[in-house]
C-alpha positions in Angstrom: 43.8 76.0 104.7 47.2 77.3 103.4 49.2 75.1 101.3 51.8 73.4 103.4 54.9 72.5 101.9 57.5 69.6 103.7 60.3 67.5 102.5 60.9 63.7 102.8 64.1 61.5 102.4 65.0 58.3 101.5 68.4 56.6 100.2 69.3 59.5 97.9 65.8 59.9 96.7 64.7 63.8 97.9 60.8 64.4 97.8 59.7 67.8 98.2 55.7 68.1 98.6 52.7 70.5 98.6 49.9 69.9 99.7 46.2 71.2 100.0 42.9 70.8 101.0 41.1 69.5 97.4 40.2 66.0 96.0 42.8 64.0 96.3 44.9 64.5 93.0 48.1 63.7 93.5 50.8 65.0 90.8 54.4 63.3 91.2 56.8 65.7 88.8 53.8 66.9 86.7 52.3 63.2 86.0 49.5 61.5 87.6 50.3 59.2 90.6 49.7 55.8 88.6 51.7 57.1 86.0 54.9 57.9 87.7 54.8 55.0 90.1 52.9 52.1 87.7 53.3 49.3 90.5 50.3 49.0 92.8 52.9 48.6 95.8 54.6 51.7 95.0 50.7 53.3 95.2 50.0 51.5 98.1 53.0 52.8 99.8 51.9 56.6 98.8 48.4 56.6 100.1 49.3 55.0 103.3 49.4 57.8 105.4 45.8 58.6 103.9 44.8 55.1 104.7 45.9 55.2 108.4 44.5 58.9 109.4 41.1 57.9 107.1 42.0 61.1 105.0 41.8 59.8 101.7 40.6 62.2 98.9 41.1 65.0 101.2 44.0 66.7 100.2 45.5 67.8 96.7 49.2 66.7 96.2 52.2 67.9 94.2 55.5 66.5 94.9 58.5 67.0 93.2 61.5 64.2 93.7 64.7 63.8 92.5 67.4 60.8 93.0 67.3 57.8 94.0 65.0 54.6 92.4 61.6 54.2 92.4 60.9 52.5 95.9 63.2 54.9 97.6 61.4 57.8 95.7 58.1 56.0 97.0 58.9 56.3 100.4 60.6 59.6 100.2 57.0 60.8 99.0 55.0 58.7 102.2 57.5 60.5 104.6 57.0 64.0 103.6 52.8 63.0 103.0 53.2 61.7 106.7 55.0 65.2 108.3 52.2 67.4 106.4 49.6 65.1 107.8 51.2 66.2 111.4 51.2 69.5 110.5 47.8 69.3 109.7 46.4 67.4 112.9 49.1 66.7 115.7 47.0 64.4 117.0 47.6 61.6 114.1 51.4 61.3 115.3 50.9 58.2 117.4 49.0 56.4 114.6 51.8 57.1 112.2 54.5 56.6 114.4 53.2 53.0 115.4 53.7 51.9 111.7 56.9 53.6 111.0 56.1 56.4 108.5 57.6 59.0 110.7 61.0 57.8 110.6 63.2 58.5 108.4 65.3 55.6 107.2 68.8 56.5 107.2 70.7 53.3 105.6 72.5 54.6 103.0 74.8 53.1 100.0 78.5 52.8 101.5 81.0 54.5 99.5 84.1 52.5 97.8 87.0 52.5 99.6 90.7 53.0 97.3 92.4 50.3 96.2 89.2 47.8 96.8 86.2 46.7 93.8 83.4 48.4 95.9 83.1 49.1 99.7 84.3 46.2 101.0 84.8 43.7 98.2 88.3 43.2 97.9 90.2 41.5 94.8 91.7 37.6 95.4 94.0 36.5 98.0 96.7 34.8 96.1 98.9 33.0 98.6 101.5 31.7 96.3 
């Protein structure tokens, strides 16, 4: 198997992943998975797609993302994991579309608007 290389997005959080048939290392910007995300939610959210398609310790990863926090980072990294699991095997699609890991999620921060605090907060009506 080739390595297969696939890109996820979230918020402004870009993940950009390689992945290949190994043991299951996974290398977020040259650390170690628990050490770049040290919450066990964050980890949960990574291995997910592994979970769901019973691939765990399958693949070697190596993902490189930029932007964003940590949770959107997070699930920048499970979208591009779930696209190079369909690569891999279309026939997983369904299982990872039923729990959402296919979509991408495309709320975004709203700019600020001139003249206004933020995007819509506006300074105090003063009647008088």
């Amino acid at each position: 198997m080739e390595v297969i290389n696939t890109s996820g997005r979230r918020k402004t959080a870009v993940a950009r992943l390689y992945m290949k048939a190994g043991k299951g290392a996974v290398t977020v910007n040259k650390r170690e998975l628990d050490a770049y995300f040290t919450t066990s939610v964050l980890q949960y959210k990574i291995n997910q797609p592994f979970m769901l398609t019973e691939t765990t310790g399958q693949y070697d990863i190596k993902v490189n993302v930029d932007g964003g926090g940590v949770t959107g980072q997070a699930e920048a990294v499970r979208l591009a994991i779930s696209k190079a699991l369909i690569e891999i095997n279309p026939e997983w699609k369904p299982v990872l579309k039923q729990h959402g890991l296919t979509t991408r999620d495309p709320r975004m921060v709203e700019r600020k608007k001139f003249g206004l605090k933020k995007a819509r907060k506006k300074s105090q009506f003063s009647k008088r």
